[in-house]
C-alpha positions as CSV (number, residue, x, y, z in Angstrom):
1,X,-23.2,3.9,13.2
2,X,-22.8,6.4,10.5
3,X,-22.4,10.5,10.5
4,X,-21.4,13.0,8.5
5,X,-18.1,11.6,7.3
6,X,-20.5,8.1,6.0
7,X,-19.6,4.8,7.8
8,X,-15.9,5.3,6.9
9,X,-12.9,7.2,6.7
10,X,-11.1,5.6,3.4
11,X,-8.7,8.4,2.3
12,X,-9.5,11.7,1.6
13,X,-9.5,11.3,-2.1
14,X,-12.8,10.1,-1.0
15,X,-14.0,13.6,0.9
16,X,-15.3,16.7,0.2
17,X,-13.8,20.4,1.1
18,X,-16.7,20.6,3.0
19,X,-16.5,17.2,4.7
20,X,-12.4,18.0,5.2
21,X,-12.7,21.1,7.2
22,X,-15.5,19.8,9.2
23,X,-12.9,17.1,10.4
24,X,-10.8,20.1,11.0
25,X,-13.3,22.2,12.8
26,X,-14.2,19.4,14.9
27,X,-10.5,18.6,16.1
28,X,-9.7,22.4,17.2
29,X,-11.8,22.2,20.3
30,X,-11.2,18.9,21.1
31,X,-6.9,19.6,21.0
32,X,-7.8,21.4,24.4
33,X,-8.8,18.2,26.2
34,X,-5.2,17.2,25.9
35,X,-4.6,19.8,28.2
36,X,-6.3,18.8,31.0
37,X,-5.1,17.3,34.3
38,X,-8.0,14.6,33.6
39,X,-7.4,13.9,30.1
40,X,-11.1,12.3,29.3
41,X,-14.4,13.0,28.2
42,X,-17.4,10.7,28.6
43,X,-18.1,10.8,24.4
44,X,-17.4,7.4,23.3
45,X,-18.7,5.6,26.6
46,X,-19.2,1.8,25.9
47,X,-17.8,2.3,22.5
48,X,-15.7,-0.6,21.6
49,X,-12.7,0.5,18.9
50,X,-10.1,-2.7,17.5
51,X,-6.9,-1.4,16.3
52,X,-5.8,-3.6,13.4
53,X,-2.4,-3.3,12.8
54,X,-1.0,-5.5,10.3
55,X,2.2,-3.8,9.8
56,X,4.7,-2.2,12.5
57,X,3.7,1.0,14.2
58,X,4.3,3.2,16.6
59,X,3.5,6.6,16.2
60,X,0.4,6.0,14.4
61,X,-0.9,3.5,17.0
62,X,-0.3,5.4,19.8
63,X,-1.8,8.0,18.6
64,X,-5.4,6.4,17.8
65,X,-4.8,4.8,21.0
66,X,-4.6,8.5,22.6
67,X,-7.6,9.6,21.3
68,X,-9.4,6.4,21.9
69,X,-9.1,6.5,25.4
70,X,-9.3,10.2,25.8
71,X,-12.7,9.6,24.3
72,X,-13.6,6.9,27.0
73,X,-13.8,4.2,24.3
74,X,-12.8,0.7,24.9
75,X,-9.6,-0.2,22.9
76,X,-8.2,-3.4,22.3
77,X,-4.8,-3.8,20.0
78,X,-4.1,-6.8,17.4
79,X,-0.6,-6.8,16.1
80,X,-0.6,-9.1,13.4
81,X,2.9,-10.5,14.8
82,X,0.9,-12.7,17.5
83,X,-2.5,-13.3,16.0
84,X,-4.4,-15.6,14.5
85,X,-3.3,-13.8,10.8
86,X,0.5,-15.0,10.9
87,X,-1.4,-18.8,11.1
88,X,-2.9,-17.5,7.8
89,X,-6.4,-16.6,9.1
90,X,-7.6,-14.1,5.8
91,X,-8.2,-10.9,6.6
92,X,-12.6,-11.2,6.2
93,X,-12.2,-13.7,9.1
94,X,-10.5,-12.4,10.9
95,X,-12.7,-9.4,11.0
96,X,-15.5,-11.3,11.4
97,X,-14.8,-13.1,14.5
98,X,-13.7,-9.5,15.9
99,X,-17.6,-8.1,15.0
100,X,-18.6,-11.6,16.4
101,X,-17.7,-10.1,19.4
102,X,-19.3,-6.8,18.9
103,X,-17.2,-4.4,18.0
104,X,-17.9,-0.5,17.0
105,X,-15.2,0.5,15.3
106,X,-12.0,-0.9,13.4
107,X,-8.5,0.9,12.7
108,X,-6.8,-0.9,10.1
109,X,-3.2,-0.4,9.1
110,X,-2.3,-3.1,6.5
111,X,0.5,-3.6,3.8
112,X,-2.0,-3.6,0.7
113,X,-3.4,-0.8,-1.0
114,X,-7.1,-1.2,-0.6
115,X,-6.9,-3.1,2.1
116,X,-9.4,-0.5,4.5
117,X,-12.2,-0.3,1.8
118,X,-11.7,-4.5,1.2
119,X,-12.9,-4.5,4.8
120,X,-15.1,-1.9,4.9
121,X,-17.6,-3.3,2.7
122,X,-17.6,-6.4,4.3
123,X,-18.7,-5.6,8.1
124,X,-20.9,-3.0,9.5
125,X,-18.3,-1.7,11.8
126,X,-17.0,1.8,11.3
127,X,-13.6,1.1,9.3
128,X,-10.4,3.5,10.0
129,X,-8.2,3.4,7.4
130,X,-4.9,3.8,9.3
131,X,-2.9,3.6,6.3
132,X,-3.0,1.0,3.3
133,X,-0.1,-0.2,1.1
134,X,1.2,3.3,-0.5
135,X,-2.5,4.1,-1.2
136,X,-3.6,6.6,1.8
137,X,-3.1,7.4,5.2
138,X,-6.3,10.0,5.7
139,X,-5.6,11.0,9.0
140,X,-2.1,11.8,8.8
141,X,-3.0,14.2,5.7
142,X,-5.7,15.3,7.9
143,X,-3.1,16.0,11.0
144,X,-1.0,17.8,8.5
145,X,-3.8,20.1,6.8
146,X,-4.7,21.3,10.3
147,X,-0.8,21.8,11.3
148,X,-0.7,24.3,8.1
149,X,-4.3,25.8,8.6
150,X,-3.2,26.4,12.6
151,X,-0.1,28.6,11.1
152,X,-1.5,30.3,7.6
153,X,-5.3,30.2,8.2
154,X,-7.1,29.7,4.8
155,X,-5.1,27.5,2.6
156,X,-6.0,28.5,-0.3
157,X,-3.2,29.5,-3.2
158,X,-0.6,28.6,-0.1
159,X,2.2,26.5,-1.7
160,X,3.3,23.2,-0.4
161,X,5.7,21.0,-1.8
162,X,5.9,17.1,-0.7
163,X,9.7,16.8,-0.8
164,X,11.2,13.3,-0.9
165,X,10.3,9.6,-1.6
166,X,6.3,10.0,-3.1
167,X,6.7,6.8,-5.0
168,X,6.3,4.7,-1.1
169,X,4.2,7.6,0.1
170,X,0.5,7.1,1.5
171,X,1.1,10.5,3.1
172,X,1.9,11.9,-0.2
173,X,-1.3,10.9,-2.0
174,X,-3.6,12.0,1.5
175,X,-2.1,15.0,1.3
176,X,-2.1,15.8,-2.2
177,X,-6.1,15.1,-2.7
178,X,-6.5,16.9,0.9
179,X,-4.2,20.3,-0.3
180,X,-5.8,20.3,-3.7
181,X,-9.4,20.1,-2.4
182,X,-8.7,23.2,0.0
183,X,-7.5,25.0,-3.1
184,X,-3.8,25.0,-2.2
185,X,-1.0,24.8,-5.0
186,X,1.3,21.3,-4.5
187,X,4.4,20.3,-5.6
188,X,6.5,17.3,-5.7
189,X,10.2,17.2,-5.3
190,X,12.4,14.3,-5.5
191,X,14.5,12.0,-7.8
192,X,12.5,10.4,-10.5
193,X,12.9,7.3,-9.1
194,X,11.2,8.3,-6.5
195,X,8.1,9.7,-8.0
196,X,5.2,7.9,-9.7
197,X,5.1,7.6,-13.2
198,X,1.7,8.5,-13.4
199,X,2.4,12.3,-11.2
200,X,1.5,14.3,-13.7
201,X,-2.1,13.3,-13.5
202,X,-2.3,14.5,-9.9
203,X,-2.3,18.3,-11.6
204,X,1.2,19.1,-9.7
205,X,4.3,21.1,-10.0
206,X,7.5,18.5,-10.5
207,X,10.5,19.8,-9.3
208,X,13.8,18.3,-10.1
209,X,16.0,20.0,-7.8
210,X,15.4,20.9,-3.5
211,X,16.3,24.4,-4.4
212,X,13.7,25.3,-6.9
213,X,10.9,24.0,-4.4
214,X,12.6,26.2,-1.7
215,X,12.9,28.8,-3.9
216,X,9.2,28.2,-4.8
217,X,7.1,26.8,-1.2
218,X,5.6,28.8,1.5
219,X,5.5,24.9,3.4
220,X,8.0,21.7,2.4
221,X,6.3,18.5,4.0
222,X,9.3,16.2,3.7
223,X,8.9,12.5,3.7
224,X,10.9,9.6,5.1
225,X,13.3,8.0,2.5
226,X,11.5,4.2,3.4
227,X,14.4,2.1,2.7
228,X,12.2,-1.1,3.9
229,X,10.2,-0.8,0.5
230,X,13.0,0.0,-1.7
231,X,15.1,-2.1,-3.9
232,X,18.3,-1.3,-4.9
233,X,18.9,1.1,-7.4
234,X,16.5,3.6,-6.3
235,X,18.9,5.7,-5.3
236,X,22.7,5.8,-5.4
237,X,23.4,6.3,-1.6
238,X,21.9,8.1,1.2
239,X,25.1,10.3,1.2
240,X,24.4,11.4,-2.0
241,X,20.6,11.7,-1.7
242,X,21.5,14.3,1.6
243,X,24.1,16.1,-1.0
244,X,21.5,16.6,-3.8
245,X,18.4,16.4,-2.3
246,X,18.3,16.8,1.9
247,X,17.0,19.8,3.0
248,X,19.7,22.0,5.2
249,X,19.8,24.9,6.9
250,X,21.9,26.7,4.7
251,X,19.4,25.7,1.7
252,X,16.6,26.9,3.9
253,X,18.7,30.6,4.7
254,X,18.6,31.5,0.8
255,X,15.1,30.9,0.7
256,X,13.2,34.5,-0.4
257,X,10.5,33.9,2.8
258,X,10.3,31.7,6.0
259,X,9.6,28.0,5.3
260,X,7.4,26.0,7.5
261,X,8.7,22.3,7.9
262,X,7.0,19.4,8.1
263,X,7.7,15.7,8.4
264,X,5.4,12.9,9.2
265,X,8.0,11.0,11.1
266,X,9.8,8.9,11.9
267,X,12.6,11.1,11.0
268,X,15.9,10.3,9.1
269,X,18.0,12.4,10.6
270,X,21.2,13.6,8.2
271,X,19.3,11.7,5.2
272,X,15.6,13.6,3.9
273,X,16.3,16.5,6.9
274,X,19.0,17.7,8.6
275,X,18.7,17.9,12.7
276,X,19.3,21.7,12.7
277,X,15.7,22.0,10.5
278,X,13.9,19.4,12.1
279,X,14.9,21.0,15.4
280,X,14.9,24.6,14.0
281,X,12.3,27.7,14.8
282,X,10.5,27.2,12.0
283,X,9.4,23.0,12.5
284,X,6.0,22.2,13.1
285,X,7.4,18.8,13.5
286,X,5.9,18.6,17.1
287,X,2.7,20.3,16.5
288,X,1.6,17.5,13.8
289,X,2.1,15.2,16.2
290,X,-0.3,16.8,19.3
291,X,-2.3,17.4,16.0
292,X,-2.6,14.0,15.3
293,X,-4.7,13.0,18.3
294,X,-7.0,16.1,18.5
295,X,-8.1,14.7,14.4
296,X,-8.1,11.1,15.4
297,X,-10.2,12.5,18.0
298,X,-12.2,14.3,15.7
299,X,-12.7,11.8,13.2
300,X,-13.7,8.9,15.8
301,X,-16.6,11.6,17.1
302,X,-17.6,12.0,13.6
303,X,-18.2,8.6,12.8
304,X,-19.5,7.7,15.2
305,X,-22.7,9.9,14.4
306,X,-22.0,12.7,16.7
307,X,-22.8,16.6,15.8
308,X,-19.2,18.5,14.8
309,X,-21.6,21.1,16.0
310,X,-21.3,20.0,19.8
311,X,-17.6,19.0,19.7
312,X,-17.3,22.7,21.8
313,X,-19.7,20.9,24.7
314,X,-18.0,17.2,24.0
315,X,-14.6,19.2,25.2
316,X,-16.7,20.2,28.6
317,X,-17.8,16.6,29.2
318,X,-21.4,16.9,27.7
């Protein structure tokens, strides 16, 4: 099955504008079935969706596994901790067997960067890209987009600066190409051994120091220090990183306007983000995350060759 969004959903590098805020559109009605005493709707009926998940997850999984079922699909979960991969089945077989057995749909999360696309052109399945290596993770940038369109409106020439460790981030590259596309300005802010070498070419504002980008953003999305893919050296402790570069309340009180805060979780509390902010009036901490299933949401209805035009009627159980 293929809709508008194509077979897959890769990264959003790979997307139009026009293909972006379609996802959005289509996840704004659907948020309201998570409201419901019934959380369900008929859409996905007989619909079978494997979630793939070749590295440790929680948030992410829970939340495709959310929508799934509030779709009325049929789920079923492969950690690669218990499977056939850890007895070194390769990932094509492995994928193979699983459309043996008729599958619809496949959300892959998986250490290597290309990973999604590696499978997508290798089964007819409808391939999720749940986040690859430090490549992308579409439908968190997605989440995020619709977190800062539900609070500004249009996006364009809103500033957002991606505060933290881009060099490890998936998140950072979605939601560079995803900002960019909607014609907002980005910035990057972190120690420069934490960004990527090759950050200029991404057409964004470097800063060097947490108070020029505060000084600077009308939105800081601030990413997880992930200490599991560092070696040493990257930075010189997570004291120091909080002193030079965590963001504070008392940074965020000499800013010239108010600040909306982001953070794709999970959080380091005391490290990238202080509790007072990620706690504070102006997080939207909690709304990316009831965000995130109305897009997974969205983005399973789209593949799955369904009208964004009759998302309003999905929500009513048409």
């Amino acid at each position: 099955m293929s809709g508008l969004l194509g077979k897959d959903l890769l990264g959003l590098e790979y997307l139009t504008a026009e293909q972006i805020t379609q996802v959005l559109d289509t996840a704004v009605p659907l948020k309201e079935i998570s409201e419901r005493a019934i959380k369900k709707v008929p859409t996905l009926r007989g619909a079978t969706v494997v979630n793939l998940f070749f590295e440790a997850s929680t948030r992410t999984r829970i939340s495709f596994e959310f929508a799934e079922k509030r779709m009325s699909a049929d789920t079923v979960n492969v950690a690669s901790a218990g499977s056939s991969v850890s007895k070194g089945e390769t990932l094509v077989d492995t994928a193979r067997n699983l459309e043996a057995m008729r599958i619809d749909m496949v959300v892959i999360r998986h250490g290597s960067s290309g990973a999604a696309r590696f499978l997508a052109e290798r089964i007819e399945s409808n391939v999720i890209n749940a986040g690859d290596g430090t490549h992308e993770h579409p439908t968190q940038g997605l989440l995020d987009l619709l977190t800062l369109r539900d609070r500004f409106g249009d996006l364009r020439g809103k500033r957002v600066c991606i505060c933290g460790d881009v060099l490890h981030s998936r998140v950072a590259r979605s939601n560079i190409w995803g900002l960019t596309k909607l014609g907002a300005e980005v910035a990057v802010c972190g120690p420069r051994s934490l960004l990527p070498n090759a950050m200029e070419e991404f057409n964004v504002t470097i800063f060097d120091r947490i108070e020029q980008a505060i000084e600077w953003a009308d939105a800081l999305n601030i990413l997880r220090l992930q200490l599991e893919r560092m070696q040493a050296g990257h930075i010189p402790s997570l004291r120091e990183y909080n002193r030079v570069f965590g963001v504070t309340r008392e940074r965020l009180e000499r800013a010239p306007r108010d600040i909306l805060i982001l953070h794709p979780g999970p959080m380091n509390r005391g490290v990238e983000i202080d509790s007072d902010v990620a706690d504070g009036p102006h997080s939207v901490i909690l709304d990316q995350v009831t965000n995130g299933v109305a897009v997974r949401m969205a983005v399973l209805y789209l593949l799955a060759g369904h009208n964004p035009k009759l998302a309003a009627a999905a929500k009513g159980g048409a």
